[in-house]
Every structure is written in structure tokens, then in C-alpha cells.
VMD Tcl script that draws the C-alpha trace (Angstrom):
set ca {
  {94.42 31.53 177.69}
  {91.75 33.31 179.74}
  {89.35 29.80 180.92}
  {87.10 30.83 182.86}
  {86.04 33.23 179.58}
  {86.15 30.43 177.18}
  {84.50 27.75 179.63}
  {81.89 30.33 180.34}
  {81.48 30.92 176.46}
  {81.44 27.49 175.63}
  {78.78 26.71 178.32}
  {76.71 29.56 177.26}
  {77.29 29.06 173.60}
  {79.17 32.24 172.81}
  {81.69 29.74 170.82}
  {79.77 27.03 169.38}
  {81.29 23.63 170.17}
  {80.43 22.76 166.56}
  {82.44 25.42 165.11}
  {85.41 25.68 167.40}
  {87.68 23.12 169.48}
  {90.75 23.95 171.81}
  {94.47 22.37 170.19}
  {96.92 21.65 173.31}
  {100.36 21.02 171.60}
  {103.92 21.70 173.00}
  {104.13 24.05 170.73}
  {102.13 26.71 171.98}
  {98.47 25.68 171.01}
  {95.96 27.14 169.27}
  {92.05 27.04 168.37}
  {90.96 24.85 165.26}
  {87.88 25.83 163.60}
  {86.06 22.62 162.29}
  {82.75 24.33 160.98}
  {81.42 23.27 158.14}
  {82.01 27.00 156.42}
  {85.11 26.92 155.99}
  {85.10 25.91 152.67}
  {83.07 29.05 151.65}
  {85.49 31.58 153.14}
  {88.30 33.24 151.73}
  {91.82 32.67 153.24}
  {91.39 36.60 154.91}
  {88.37 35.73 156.49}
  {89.80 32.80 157.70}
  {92.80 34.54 159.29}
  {90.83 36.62 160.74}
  {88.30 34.52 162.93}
  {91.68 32.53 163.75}
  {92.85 36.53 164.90}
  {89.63 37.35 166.54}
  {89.49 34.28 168.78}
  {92.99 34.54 169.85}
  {92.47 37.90 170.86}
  {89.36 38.09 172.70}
  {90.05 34.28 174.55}
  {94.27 34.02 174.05}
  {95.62 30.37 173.09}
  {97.07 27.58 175.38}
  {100.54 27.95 176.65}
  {102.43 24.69 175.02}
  {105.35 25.99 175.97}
  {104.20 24.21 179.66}
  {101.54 22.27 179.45}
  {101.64 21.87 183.24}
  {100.51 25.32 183.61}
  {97.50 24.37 180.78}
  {96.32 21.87 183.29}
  {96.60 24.20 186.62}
  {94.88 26.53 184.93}
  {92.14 25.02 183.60}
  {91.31 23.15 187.20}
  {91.54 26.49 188.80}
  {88.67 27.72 185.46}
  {86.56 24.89 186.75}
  {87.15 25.84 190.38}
  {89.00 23.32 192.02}
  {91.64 24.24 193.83}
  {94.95 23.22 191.91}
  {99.30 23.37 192.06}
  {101.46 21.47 190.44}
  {104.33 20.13 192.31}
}
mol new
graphics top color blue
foreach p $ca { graphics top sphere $p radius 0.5 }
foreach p [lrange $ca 0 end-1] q [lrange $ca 1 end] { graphics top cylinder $p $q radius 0.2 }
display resetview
């Protein structure tokens, strides 16, 4: 997932915080859309906002979380390694 893009689009209201959360699983992770449109979409449109936000921000890597956490210090700027 590219962080500093989605903290800087969050911050700046690019992705409303309204609309759109961040999912950290071990699974891989993904975005969740929570807006109250949802129910007025079709399934295609769904899949693709779920397709678009994946693309132009990636997801969280589940597969280590450690690296979730490393990189979202480093996003925020502080200087981070797990050991």
C-alpha cells in the first residue's frame, strides 16, 4: 500500500473518511467502503470503486503485518525497523 498517498489523501480529503476505512487482516487486507450509498449501487459499480481504490492506493500486506506497521511509521515520518 502506497501511505504516504493515502495519508496525504485522507488528510486532504481525496478519500473521505466517511466513505472509506483501511481493513488490516492476515489475510492480505483490503479497503471497506462504509458510505451510506452503497445501497443504491449496483454490484458492478461496487466492484469497481473496490478496483479503483486498490489500484490507484494498493491494499495492506496481511501477509506481514510487521511490514504494515514499518511502513506506515515511515508514511508518518518517523524513522522505523522492525527487529
Amino acid at each position: 500500500m502506497d501511505y504516504p498517498k493515502v495519508i496525504k489523501a485522507f488528510v486532504d480529503g481525496t478519500i473521505d473518511q466517511n466513505v472509506w476505512i483501511v481493513i488490516f487482516d492476515n489475510d492480505g487486507g483490503d479497503w471497506e467502503h462504509i458510505g451510506d450509498d452503497i445501497d443504491c449501487l449496483t454490484e458492478e459499480q461496487v466492484d469497481q470503486m473496490y478496483d479503483d481504490m486498490r489500484m490507484e492506493y494498493g491494499t495492506p500486506d496481511g501477509r506481514d503485518g510487521r511490514k504494515d506497521v514499518v511502513d506506515l511509521a515511515r508514511a508518518a515520518g518517523i524513522p522505523a525497523e522492525w527487529v
